[in-house]
C-alpha positions as CSV (number, residue, x, y, z in Angstrom):
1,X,56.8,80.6,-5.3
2,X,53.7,78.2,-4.8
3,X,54.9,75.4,-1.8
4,X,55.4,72.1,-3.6
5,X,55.6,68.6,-2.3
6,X,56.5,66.4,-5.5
7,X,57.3,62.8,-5.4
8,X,57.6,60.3,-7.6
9,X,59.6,57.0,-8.5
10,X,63.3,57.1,-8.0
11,X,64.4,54.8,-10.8
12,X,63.0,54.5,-14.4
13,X,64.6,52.7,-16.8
14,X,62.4,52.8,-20.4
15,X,64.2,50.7,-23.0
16,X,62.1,47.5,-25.3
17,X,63.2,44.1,-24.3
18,X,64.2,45.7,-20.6
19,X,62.0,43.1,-18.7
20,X,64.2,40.9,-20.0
21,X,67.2,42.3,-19.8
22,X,67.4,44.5,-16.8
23,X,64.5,43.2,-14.3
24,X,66.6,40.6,-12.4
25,X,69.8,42.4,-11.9
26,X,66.9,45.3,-10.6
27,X,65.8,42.6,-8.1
28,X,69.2,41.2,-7.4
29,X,70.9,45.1,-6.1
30,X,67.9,45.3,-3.6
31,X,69.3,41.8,-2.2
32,X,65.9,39.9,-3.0
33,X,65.8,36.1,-3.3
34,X,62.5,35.2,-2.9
35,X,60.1,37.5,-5.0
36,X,56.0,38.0,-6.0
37,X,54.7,38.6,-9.1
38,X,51.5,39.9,-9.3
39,X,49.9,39.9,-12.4
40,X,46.8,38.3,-13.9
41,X,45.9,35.2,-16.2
42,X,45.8,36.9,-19.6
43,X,49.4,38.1,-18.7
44,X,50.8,34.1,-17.6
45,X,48.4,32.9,-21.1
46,X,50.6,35.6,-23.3
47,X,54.2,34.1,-22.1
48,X,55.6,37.9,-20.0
49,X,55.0,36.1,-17.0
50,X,57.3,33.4,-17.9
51,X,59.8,36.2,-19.4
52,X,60.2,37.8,-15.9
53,X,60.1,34.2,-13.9
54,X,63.6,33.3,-16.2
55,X,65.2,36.9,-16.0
56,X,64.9,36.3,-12.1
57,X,65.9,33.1,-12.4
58,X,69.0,33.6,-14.2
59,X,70.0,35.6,-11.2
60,X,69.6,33.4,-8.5
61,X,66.1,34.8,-7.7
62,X,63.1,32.4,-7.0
63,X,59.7,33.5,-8.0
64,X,55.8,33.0,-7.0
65,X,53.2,33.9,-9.1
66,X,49.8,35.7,-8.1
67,X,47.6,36.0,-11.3
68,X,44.4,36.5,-9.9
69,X,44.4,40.1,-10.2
70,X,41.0,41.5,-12.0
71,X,39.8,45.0,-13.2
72,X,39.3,46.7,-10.8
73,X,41.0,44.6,-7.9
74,X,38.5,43.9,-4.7
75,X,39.5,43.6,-1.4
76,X,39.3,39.8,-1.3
77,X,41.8,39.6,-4.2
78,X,44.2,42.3,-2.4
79,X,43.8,39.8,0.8
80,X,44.6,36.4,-1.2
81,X,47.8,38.2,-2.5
82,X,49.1,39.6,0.6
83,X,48.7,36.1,2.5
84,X,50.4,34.1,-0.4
85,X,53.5,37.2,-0.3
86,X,53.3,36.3,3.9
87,X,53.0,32.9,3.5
88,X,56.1,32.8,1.0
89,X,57.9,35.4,3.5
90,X,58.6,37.2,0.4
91,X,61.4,40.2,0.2
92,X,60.8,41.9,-3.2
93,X,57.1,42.7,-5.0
94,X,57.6,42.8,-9.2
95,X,54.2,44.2,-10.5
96,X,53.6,43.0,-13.8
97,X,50.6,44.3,-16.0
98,X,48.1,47.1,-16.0
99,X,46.8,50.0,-13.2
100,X,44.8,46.6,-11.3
101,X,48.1,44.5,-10.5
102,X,50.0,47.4,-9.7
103,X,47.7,48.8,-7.5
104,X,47.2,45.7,-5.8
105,X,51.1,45.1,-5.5
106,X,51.6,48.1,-3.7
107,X,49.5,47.0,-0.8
108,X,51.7,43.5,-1.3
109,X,55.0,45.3,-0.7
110,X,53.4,46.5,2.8
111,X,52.9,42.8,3.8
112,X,55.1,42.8,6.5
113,X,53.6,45.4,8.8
114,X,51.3,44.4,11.2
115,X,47.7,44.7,9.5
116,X,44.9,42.2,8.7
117,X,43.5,43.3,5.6
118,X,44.0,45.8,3.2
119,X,40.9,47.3,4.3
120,X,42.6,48.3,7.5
121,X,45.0,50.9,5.1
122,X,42.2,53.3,4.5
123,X,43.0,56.6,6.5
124,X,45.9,55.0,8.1
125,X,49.2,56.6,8.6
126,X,51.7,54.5,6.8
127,X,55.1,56.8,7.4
128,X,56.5,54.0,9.8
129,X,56.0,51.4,8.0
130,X,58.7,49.0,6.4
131,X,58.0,48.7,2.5
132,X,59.3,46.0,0.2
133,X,61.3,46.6,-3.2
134,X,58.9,47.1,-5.8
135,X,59.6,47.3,-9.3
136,X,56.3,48.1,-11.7
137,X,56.3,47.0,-15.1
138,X,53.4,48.5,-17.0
139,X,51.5,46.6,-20.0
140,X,49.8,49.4,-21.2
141,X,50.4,53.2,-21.9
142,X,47.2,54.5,-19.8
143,X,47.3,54.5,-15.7
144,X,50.7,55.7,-15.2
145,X,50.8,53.7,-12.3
146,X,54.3,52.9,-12.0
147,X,55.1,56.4,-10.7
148,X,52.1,57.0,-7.9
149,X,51.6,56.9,-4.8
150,X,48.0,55.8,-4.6
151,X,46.3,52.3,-5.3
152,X,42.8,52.1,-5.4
153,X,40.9,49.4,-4.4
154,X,37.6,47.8,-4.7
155,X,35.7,47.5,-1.1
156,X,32.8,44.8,-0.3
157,X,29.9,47.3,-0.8
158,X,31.3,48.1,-4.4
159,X,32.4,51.7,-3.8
160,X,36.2,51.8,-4.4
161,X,38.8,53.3,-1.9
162,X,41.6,55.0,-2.1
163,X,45.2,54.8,-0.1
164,X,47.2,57.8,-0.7
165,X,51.1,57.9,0.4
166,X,54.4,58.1,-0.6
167,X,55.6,55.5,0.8
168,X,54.1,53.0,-1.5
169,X,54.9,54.4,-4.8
170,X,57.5,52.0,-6.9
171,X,61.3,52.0,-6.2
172,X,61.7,51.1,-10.1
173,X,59.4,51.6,-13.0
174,X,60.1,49.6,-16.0
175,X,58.8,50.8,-19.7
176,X,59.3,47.7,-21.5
177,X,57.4,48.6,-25.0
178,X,57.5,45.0,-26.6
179,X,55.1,44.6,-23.6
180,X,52.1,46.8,-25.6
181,X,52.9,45.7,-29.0
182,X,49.8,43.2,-28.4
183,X,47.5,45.5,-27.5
184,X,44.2,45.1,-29.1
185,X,42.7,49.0,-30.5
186,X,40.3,49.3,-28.4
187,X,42.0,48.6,-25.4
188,X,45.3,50.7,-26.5
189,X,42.4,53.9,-27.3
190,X,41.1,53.7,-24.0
191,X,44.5,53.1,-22.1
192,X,45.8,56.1,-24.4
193,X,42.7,58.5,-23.8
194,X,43.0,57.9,-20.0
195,X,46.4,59.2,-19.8
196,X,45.7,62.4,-21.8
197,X,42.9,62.5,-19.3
198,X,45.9,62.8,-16.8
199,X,48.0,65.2,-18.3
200,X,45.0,67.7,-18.9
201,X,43.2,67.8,-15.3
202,X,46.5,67.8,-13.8
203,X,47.5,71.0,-15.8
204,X,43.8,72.5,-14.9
205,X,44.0,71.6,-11.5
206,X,42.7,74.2,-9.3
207,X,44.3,72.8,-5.8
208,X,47.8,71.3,-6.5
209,X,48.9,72.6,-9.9
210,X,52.3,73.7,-9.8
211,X,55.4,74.0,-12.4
212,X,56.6,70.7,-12.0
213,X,53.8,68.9,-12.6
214,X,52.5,71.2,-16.1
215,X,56.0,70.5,-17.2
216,X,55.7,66.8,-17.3
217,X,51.8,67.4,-17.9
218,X,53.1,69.1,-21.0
219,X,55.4,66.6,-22.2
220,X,53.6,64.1,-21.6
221,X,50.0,64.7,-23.4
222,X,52.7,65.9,-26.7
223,X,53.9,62.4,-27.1
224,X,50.8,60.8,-26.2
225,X,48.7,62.7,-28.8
226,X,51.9,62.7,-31.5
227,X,51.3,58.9,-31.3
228,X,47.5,58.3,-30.6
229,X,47.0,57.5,-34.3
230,X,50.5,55.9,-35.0
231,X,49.6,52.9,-32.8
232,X,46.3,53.1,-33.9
233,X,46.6,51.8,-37.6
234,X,49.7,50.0,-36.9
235,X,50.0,48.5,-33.4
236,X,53.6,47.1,-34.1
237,X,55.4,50.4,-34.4
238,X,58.3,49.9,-31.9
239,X,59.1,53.4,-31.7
240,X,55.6,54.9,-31.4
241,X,54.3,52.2,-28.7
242,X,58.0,53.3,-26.7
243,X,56.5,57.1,-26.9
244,X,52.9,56.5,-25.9
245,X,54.3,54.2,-22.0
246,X,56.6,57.0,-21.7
247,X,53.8,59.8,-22.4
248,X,51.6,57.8,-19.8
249,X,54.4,57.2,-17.3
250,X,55.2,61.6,-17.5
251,X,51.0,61.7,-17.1
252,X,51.1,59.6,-13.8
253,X,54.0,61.7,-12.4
254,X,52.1,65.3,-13.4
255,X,48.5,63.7,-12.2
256,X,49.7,62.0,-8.7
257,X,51.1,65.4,-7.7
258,X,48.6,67.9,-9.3
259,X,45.4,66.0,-8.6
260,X,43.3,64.6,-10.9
261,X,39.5,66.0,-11.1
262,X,35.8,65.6,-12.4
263,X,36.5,63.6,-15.8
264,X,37.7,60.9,-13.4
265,X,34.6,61.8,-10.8
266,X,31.8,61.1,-13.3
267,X,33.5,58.0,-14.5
268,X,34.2,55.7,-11.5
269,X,29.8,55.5,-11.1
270,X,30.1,54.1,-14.6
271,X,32.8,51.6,-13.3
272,X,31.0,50.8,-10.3
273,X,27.3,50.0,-11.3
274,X,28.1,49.3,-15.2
275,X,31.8,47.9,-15.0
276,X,32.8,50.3,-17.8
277,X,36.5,49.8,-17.4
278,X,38.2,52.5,-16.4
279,X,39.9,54.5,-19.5
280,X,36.7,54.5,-21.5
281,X,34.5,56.0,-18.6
282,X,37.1,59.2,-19.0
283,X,36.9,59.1,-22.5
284,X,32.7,59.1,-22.4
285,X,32.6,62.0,-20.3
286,X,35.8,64.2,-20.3
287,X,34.9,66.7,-23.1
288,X,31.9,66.8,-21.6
289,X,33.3,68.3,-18.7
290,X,35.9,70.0,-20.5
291,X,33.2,72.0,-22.1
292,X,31.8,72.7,-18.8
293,X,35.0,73.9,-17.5
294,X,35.6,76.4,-20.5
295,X,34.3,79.3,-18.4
296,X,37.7,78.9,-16.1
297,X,39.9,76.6,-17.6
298,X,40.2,78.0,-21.7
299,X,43.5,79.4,-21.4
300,X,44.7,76.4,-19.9
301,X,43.4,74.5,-22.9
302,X,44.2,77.1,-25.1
303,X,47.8,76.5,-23.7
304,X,47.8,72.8,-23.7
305,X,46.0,73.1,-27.8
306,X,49.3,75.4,-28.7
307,X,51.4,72.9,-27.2
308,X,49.9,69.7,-29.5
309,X,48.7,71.5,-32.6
310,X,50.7,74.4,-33.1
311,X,50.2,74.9,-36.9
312,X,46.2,74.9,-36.1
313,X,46.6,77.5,-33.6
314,X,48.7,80.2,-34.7
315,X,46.4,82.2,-35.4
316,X,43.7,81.5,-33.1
317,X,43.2,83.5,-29.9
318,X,42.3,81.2,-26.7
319,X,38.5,80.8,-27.2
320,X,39.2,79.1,-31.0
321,X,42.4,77.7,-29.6
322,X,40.7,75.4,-26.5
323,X,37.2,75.2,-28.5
324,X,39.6,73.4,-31.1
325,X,41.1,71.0,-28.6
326,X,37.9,70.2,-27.3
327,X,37.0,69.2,-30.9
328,X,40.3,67.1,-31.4
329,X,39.7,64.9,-28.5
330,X,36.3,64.3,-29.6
331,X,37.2,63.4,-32.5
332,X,40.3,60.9,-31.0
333,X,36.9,58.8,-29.6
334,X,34.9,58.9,-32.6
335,X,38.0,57.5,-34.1
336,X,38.8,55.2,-31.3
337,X,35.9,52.4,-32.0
338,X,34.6,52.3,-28.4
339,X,31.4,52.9,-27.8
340,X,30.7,57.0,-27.7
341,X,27.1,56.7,-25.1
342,X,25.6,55.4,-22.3
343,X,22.8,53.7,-24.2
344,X,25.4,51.7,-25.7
345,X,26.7,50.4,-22.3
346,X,23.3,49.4,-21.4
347,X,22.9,51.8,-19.4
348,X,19.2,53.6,-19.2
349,X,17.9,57.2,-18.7
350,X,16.4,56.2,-15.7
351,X,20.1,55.7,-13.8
352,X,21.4,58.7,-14.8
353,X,20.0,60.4,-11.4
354,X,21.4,57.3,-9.5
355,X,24.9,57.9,-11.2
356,X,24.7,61.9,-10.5
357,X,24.1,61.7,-6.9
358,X,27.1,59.2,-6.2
359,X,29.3,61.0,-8.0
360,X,28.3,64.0,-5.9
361,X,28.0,62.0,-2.8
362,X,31.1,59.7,-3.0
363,X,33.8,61.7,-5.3
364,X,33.3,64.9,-4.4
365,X,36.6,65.9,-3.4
366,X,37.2,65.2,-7.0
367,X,35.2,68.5,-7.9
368,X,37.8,70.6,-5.0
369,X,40.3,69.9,-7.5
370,X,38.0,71.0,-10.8
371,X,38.5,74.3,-12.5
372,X,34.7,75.1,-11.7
373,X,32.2,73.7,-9.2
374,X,29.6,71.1,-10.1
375,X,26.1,70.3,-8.9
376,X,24.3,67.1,-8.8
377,X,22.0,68.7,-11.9
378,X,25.7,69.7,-13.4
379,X,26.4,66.3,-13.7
380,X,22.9,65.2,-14.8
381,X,23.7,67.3,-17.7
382,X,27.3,66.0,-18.8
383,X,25.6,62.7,-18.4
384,X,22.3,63.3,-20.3
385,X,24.8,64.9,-23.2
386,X,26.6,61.1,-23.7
387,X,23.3,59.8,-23.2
C-alpha cells in the first residue's frame, strides 16, 4: 500500500438555495458574531452578497464586506483585506465567489497570527497557527477551491506564489447552484474545462497519485463531462449546473492531494504576461500536453476515456481509447467559443521563447509531477502548436 496523506474539507453541504438557507446557522455553531465576506463587486452588483449579509443577519450575526477581490488576487489586495478583517477583530471568514476570493480568504482567516503581510506566508510553517471558521461558497464549477489547501497569490514582481497547508483549507464548503445559474458560456466553458483539467492530471500524476484521489478524480471528470454540454445550451438547468459544482468540488479534493502538473505549468505564463484568466490558459494548452504525455500516460487516459464514453470505447484497445479522449476534449473547446490560439490573445511568435523559459524557470516542480519530462524546446512546441 502506497503512504497516503489525504485532506480535505470536513463539512460540505451541496443543496440550491443553501446560501440562503443554511450559511448563518453554519456561522452561528462556530459561535461567530462578527463576520468577513470577501468577495468582489460583480458579486455585491448581482444581489448574493446581499443574500448572505440577511442569512447572517437573521441569526444575530453582523457582517463586513470586502469586494475588492480581482483575478488573480495581488498581494496588496490580500493586505487591504486582512487589515479591514483586523481592524473589524473579526471571528469568522465567509468566502463568497470564485478561486480569487477564496484564495484570498484563506490568508483572511489567518489574520490573527502575528504576521505583516501575506507575503510573509510563503515557506512559512503555519501548523501553530490559530485559523478562523471559514465557510467557502463557490460561484463557479471550475477551481474546486472550497476543498484545498493552497491559495495562490499574486506577488509585486508579477510572478504568483503559492501557500500550501492544511491548515487553511475551509471548515465548510457550500455548493449553492442557483449561484451559477448566471454564468455567461464562456465563462461557465472555461470554469468547466479547468476542472476536468483537475480530475485528469490528478489521476496522471506521477508523484502523489493514489486510490483516493483517482476515485474522486473519477467521479468527478463523469459528471463534469455528463453536463459540459447541458449547461452549455441551456444555462438554467438546475439539475445539471448542481452536477457540474459538485464535479468541480470532487476535482479539487482529487487535484489538492494528487498534484496537479504541466497543463497548469504552461498556462500560469499566459496569465502572468497576457492575463489570460485562468481556466482558458488550461484549456489552450492541455491537449497539447496530453498528446505529449501519450508515451506514459495512455492507459491512464484510456482508463479515464472508458470511464466518460463507454459506448465509444468498447471496442477500442488503449491507444484508440486515449487518442479518442484527446479528440473529445478538443472538441469540448472548439465548442466552447473561447478563443482556441495564442494569436488570438494577442500574443506574438516572438514571446513564445519568453513564455517557455518561465514556465521552465518558475513552474518547474509542476513537470515533477508530469507523466513525462519536459524541456524548455518541449514547451516551445506545445506552444508553437496553439500558436
Amino acid at each position: 500500500m502506497i503512504p497516503i496523506d489525504f485532506n480535505t474539507t470536513t463539512r460540505i453541504l451541496c443543496e440550491p438555495n443553501s446560501l440562503s438557507t443554511k450559511l448563518g446557522k453554519v456561522v452561528k455553531d462556530f459561535g461567530a458574531t462578527q463576520v468577513l465576506i470577501v468577495t468582489d463587486k460583480a458579486l455585491v452588483q448581482l444581489g448574493f452578497v446581499n443574500l448572505a449579509i440577511e442569512a447572517l443577519s437573521a441569526e444575530g450575526i453582523q457582517a463586513i464586506v470586502f469586494d475588492g477581490v480581482i483575478p488573480d488576487p495581488t498581494v496588496e489586495v490580500v493586505d487591504n483585506a486582512l487589515n479591514l478583517a483586523r481592524h473589524h477583530h473579526c471571528d469568522a471568514i465567509v468566502a463568497l465567489g470564485g478561486g480569487s476570493s477564496i484564495d484570498t480568504a484563506k490568508i483572511i482567516a489567518l489574520h490573527d497570527n502575528p504576521f505583516i503581510s501575506a507575503t510573509n506566508l510563503f515557506n512559512q510553517d503555519l501548523s501553530k497557527f490559530n485559523k478562523l471558521p471559514l465557510i467557502a461558497i463557490p460561484t463557479t464549477a471550475g477551481t474546486g477551491a472550497e476543498v484545498t489547501f493552497v491559495s495562490v497569490i499574486t506577488a509585486t514582481d508579477g510572478n504568483k506564489f503559492a501557500v500550501f497547508h492544511s491548515k487553511i483549507l475551509p471548515d465548510v464548503a457550500i455548493l449553492d447552484a442557483n449561484l451559477t445559474l448566471g454564468l455567461p458560456p464562456l465563462i461557465t466553458a472555461a470554469t468547466a474545462l479547468d476542472a476536468m483539467v483537475h480530475c485528469i492530471e490528478a489521476y496522471t500524476s506521477r508523484t502523489k497519485k493514489n486510490p483516493i484521489s483517482d476515485a474522486l478524480a473519477v467521479k468527478g471528470l463523469q459528471l463534469l463531462w455528463q453536463n459540459y454540454r447541458k449547461v452549455m445550451t441551456n444555462g438554467k438547468n438546475i439539475e445539471a449546473r448542481s452536477e457540474m459544482l459538485l464535479g468541480s468540488c470532487l476535482a479539487g479534493m482529487a487535484f489538492v492531494n494528487a498534484s496537479v502538473a504541466a497543463v497548469h505549468g504552461l498556462s500560469y505564463p499566459l496569465s502572468i504576461r497576457f492575463h489570460v484568466p485562468h481556466g482558458h490558459a488550461n484549456a489552450l494548452v492541455m491537449t497539447g500536453v496530453f498528446t505529449f504525455n501519450l508515451p506514459a500516460a495512455q492507459q491512464h487516459y484510456a482508463e479515464l476515456a472508458r470511464a466518460v464514453l463507454p459506448k465509444q470505447t468498447l471496442s477500442l484497445d488503449d491507444t484508440a481509447a486515449a487518442t479518442l479522449f484527446i479528440d473529445e476534449l478538443k472538441q469540448f473547446l472548439t465548442e466552447s467559443g473561447l478563443k482556441t490560439s495564442l494569436r488570438e490573445l494577442g500574443i506574438q511568435q516572438t514571446d513564445i521563447d519568453g513564455l517557455a523559459t518561465l514556465m521552465i524557470n518558475t513552474y518547474a516542480r509542476l513537470i515533477v509531477s508530469n507523466p513525462i519530462d519536459m524541456t524548455v524546446d518541449d514547451v516551445k512546441k506545445i506552444y508553437q502548436d496553439v500558436f
